[in-house]
TORTORDREN-659364 format. One line per 5 residues: their letters; for each residue x, y, z of N, C-alpha, C. Coordinates in pm, whole numbers. Example, Ala and Ser with C-alpha at 12.3 -4.5 7.8 and 13.67 -1.06 7.14 Angstrom:
<rs>
as) 1319/-569/780/1230/-450/780/1320/-330/780 | 1285/-225/708/1367/-106/714/1290/3/787
</rs>
This chain:
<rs>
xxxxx) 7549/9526/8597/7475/9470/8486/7564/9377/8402 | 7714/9426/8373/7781/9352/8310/7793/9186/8360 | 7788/9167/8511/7799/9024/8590/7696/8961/8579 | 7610/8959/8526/7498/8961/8559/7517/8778/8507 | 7432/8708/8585/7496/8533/8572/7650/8485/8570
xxxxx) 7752/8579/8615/7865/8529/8565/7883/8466/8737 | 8031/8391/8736/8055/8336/8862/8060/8434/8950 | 8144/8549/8909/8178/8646/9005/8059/8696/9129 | 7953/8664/9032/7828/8730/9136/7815/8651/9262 | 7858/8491/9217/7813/8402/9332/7928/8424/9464
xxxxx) 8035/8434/9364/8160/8429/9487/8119/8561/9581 | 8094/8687/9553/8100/8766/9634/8205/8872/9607 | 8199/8988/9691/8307/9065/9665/8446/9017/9746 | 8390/8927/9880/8538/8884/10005/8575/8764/9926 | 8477/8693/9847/8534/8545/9751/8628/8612/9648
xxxxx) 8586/8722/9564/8673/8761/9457/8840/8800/9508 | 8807/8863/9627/8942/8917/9715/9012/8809/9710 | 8986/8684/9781/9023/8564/9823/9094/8510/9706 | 9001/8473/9592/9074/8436/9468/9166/8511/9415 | 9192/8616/9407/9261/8741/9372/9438/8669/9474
xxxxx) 9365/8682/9609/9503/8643/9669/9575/8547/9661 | 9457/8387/9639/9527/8283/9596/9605/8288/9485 | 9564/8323/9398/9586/8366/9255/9760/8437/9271 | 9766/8574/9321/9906/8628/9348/9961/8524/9421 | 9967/8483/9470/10037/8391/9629/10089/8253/9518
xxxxx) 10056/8163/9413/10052/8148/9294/10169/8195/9190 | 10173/8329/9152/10198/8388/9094/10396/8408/9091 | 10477/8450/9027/10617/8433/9038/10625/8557/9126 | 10768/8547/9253/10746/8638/9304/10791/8773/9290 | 10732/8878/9367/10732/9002/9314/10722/9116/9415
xxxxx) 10755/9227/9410/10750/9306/9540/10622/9396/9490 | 10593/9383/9397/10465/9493/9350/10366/9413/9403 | 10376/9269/9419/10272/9157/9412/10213/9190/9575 | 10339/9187/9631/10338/9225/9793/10269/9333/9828 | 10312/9477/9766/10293/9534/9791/10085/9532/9784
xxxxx) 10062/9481/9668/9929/9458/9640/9832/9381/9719 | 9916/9336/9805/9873/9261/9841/9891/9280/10064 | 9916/9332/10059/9987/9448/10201/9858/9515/10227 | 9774/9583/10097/9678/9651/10083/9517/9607/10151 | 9589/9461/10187/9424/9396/10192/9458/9307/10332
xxxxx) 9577/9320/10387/9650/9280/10474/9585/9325/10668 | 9500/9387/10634/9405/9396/10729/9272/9400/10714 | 9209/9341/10614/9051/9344/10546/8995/9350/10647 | 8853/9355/10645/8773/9297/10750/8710/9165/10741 | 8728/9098/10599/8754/8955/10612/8812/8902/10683
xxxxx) 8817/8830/10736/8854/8694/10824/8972/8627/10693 | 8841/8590/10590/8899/8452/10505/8971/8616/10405 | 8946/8701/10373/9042/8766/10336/9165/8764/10369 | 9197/8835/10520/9345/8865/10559/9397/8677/10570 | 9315/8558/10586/9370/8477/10594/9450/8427/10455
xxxxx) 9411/8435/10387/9462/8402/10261/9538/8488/10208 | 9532/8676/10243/9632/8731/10171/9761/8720/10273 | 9771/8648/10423/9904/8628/10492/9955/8501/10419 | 9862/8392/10361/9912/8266/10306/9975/8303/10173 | 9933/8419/10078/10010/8461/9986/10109/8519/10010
xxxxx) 10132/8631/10077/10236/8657/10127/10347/8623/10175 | 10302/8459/10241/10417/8367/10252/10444/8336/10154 | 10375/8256/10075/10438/8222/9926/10514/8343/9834 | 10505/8444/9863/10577/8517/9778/10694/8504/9867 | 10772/8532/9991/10867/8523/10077/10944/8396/10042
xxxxx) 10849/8298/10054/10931/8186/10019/10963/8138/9892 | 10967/8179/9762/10977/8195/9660/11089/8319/9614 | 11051/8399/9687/11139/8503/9711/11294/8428/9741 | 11290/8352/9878/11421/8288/9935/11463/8177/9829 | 11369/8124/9775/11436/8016/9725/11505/8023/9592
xxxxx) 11402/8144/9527/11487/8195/9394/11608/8275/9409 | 11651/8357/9552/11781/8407/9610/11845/8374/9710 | 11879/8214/9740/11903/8148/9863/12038/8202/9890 | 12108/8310/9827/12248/8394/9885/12263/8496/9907 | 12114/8545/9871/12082/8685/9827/12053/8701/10008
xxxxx) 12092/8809/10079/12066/8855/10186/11900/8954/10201 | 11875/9019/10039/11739/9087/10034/11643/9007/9921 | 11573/8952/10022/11428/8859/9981/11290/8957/9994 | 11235/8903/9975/11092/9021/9964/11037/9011/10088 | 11021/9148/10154/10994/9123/10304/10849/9183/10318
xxxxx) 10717/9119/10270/10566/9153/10331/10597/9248/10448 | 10481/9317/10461/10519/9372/10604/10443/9284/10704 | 10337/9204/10653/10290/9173/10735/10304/9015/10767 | 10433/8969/10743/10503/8898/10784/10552/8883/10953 | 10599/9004/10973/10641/8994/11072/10527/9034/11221
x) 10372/9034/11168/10335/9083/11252/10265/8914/11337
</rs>
């Protein structure tokens, strides 16, 4: 009842996911972010898991670039799959 005309209704619950991930992936990086994001890392979205692996890169690579000596960068798990 509370949504009721707001955008959220139109996007959907797999659109809100989606924005949610763009949004972190965005975001400065973070291992909680990852971790939050690990969680949705096998959706049954399609455009879900696609966008939370594209955040996930962006946190990795943000990760490396803010510790380019640092040997421990933020490692997604589902990076390596």
């Amino acid at each position: 009842k509370r949504t009721e005309g707001m955008a959220i209704r139109r996007t959907g619950y797999d659109g809100w996911l989606r924005n949610i991930a763009v949004a972190l992936g965005n975001a400065p990086p973070s291992e909680e972010i990852c971790n939050a994001l690990n969680q949705h890392a096998d959706d049954a979205s399609a455009v879900v898991r696609e966008h939370v692996a594209w955040a996930l890169r962006q946190q990795a690579e943000k990760a490396a670039r803010q510790h380019p000596d640092s040997h421990r960068t933020l490692q997604p798990a589902t990076l390596g799959k």
